[in-house]
SETORMI-706887 format. One record per residue: residue number from 1; residue in one letter; x, y, z of N, C-alpha, C in turn. Coordinates in Angstrom, 2 decimals, decimal comma. Example, Ala and Ser with C-alpha at 12.3 -4.5 7.8 and 13.67 -1.06 7.14 Angstrom:
BEGIN
   i aa     n_X     n_Y     n_Z    ca_X    ca_Y    ca_Z     c_X     c_Y     c_Z
   1  A   13,19   -5,69    7,80   12,30   -4,50    7,80   13,20   -3,30    7,80
   2  S   12,85   -2,25    7,08   13,67   -1,06    7,14   12,90    0,03    7,87
END
This chain:
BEGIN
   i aa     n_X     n_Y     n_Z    ca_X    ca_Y    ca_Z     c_X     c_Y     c_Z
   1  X    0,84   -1,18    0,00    0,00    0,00    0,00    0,89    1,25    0,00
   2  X    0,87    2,27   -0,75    1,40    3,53   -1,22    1,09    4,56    0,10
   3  X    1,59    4,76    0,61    1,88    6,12    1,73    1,23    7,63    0,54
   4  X    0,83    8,82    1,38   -0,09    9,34    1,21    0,83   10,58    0,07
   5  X    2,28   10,68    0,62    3,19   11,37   -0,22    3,25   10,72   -1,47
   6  X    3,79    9,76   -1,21    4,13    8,47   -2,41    2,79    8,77   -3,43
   7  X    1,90    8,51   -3,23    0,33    9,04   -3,77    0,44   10,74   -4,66
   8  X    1,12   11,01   -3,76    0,70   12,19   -4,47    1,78   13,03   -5,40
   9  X    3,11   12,50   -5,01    4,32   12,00   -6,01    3,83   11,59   -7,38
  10  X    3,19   10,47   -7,37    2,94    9,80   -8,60    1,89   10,85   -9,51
  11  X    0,68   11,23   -8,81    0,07   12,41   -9,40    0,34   13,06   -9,58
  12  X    1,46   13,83   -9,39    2,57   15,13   -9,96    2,95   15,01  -10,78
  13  X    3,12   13,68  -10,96    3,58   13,50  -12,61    2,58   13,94  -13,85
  14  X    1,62   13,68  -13,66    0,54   14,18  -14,38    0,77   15,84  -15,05
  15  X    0,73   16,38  -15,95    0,60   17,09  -15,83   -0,66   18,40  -16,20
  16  X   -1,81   18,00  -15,76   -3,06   18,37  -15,23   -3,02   18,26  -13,97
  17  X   -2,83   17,24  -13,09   -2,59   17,24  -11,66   -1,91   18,50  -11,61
  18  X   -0,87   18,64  -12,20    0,54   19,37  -11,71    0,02   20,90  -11,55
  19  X   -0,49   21,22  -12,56   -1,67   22,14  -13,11   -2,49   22,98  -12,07
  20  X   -3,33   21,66  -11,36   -4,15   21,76  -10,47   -3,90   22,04   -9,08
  21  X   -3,05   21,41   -8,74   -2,11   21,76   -7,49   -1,46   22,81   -7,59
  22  X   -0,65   23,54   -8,61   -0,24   24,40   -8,26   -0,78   25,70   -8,12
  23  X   -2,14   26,16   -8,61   -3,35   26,54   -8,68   -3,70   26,59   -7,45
  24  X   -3,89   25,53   -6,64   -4,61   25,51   -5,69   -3,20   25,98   -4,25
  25  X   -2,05   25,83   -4,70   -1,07   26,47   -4,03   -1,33   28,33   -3,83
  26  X   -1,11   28,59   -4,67   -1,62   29,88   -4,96   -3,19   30,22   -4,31
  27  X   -3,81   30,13   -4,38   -4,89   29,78   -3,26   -4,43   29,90   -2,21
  28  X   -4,65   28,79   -1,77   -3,57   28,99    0,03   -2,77   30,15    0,32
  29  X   -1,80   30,34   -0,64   -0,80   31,28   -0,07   -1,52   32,65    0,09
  30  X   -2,78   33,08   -1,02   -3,26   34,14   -0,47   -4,24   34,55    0,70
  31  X   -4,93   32,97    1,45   -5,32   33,03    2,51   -4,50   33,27    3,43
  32  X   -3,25   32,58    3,81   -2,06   32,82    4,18   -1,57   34,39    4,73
  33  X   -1,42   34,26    3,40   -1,21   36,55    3,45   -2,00   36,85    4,42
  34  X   -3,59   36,67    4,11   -4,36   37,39    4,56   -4,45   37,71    6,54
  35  X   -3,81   36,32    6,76   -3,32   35,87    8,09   -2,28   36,88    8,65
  36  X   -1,41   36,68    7,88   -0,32   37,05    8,36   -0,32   39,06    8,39
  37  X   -0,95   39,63    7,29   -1,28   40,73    7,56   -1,64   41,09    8,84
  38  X   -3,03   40,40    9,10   -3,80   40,49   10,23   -2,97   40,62   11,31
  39  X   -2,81   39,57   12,26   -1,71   39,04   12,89   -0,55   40,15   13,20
  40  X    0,33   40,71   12,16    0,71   41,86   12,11    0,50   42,92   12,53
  41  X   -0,72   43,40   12,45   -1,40   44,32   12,45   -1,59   44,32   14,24
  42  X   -1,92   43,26   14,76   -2,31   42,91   16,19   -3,49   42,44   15,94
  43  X   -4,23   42,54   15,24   -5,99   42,42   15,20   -6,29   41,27   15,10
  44  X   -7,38   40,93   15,62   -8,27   39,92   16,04   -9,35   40,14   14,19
  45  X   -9,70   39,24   14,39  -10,98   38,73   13,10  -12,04   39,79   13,39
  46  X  -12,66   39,98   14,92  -13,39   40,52   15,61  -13,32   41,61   14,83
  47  X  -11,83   42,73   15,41  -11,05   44,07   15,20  -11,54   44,16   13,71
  48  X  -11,05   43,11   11,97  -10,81   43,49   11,17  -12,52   43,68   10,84
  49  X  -13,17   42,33   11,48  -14,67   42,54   10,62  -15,31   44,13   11,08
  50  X  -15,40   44,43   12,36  -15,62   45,44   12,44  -15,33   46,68   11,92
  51  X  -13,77   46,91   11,37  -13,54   48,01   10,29  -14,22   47,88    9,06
  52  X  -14,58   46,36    9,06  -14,91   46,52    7,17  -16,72   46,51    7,51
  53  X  -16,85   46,87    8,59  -18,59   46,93    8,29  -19,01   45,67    7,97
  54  X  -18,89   44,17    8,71  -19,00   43,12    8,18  -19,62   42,11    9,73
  55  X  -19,52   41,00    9,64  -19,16   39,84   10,58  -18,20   39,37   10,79
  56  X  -18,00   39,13   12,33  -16,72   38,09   12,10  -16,51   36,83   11,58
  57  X  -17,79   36,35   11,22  -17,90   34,90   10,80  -17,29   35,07    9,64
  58  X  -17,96   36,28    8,71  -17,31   36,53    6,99  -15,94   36,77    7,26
  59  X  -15,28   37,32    7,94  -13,70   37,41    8,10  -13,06   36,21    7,99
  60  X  -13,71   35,09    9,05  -13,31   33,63    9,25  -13,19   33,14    7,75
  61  X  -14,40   32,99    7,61  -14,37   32,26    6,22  -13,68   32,67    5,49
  62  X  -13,28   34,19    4,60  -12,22   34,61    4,23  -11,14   34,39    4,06
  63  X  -10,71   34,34    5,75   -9,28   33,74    5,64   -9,36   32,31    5,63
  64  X  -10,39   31,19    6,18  -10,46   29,96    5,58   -9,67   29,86    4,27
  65  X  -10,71   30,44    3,31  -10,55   30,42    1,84  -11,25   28,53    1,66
  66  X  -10,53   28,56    0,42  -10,83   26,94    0,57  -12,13   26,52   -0,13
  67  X  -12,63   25,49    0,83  -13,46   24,78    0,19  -14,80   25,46    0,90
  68  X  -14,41   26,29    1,66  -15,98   26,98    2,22  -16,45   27,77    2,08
  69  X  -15,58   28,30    0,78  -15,89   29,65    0,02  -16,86   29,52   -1,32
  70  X  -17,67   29,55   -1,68  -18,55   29,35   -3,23  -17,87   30,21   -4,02
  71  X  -17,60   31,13   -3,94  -16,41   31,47   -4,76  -15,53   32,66   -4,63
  72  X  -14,07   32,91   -4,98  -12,57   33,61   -4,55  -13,42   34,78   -4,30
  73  X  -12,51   35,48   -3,28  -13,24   36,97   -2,88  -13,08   37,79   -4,17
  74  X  -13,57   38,87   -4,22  -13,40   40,16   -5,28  -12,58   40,46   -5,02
  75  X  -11,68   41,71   -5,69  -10,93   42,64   -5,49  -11,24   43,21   -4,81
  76  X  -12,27   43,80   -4,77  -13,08   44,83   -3,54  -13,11   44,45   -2,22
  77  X  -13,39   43,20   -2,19  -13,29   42,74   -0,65  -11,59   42,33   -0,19
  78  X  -11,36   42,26   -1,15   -9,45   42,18   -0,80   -8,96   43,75    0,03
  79  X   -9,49   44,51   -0,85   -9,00   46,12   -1,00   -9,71   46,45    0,67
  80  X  -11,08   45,95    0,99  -11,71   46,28    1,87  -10,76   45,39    3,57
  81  X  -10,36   44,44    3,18   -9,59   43,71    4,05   -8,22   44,22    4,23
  82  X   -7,53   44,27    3,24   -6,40   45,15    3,25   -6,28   46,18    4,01
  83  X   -6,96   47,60    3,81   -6,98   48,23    4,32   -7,74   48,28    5,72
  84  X   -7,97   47,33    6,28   -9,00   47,21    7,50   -7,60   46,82    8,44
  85  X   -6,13   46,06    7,66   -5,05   45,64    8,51   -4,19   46,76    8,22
  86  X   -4,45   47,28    7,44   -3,24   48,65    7,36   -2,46   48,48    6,51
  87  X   -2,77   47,72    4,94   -2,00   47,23    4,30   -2,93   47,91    2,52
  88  X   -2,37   47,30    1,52   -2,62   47,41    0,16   -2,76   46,82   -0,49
  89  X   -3,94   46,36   -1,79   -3,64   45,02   -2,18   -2,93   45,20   -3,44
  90  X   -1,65   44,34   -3,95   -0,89   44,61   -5,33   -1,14   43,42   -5,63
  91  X   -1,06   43,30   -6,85   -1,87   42,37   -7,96   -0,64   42,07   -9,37
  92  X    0,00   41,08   -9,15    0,83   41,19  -10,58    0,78   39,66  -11,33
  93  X    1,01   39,98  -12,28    1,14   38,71  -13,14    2,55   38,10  -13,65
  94  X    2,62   36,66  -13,63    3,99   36,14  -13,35    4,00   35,33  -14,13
  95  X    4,91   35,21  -15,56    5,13   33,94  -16,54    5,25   33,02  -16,18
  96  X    4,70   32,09  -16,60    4,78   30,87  -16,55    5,90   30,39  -16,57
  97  X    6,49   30,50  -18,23    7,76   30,08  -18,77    8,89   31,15  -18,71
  98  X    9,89   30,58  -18,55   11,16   30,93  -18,36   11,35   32,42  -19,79
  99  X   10,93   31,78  -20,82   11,28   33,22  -21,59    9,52   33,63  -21,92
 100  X    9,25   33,33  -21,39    7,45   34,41  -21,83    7,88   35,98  -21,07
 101  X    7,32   36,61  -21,84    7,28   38,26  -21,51    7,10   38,90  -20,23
 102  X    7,75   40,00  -19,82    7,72   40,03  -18,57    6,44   41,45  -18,64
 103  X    5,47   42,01  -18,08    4,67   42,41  -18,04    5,03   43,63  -16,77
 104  X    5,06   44,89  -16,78    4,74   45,85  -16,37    3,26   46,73  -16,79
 105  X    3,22   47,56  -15,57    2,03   48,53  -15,74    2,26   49,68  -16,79
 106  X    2,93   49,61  -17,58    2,63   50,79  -18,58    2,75   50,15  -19,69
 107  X    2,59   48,20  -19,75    2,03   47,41  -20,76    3,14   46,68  -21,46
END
């Protein structure tokens, strides 16, 4: 019987798995952020929902992210969270491949 790494080794090979996971990495890491802002900041879930005019339950789930979300927050509610920890939200796009184009804001 295959151990749970070993498992998921072999699905990496895939590359749709590979695809999918790393996708869903990216995910995480921006719930993550959203933590670690907070946290930073000193604030409690309580502290942030209350700046954004919200619940604390919607904060929770937020930073959940995941599978208890129906679907990724907006920009707006990023921007609204952000600034509720004292922070900004920046947004960039990152090639894939080694020589694909590198992309700045004046295009």
């Amino acid at each position: 019987m295959k151990t749970h790494d070993e498992m998921v080794a072999e699905w990496k090979r895939d590359p749709a798995f590979r695809r999918e996971h790393e996708a869903l990495d990216a995910e995480f890491a921006l719930f993550d952020e959203l933590v670690r802002a907070r946290k930073a900041a000193g604030l409690t879930q309580a502290e942030v929902a209350e700046r954004m005019a919200t619940k604390t339950s919607a904060v929770a789930r937020l930073e959940a992210g995941g599978g208890r979300m129906k679907h990724s927050p907006s920009v707006g509610t990023l921007r609204r969270y952000a600034e509720a920890v004292g922070c900004r939200v920046e947004i960039s796009m990152v090639p894939v491949d080694q020589g694909a184009a590198t992309y700045t804001r004046e295009g």
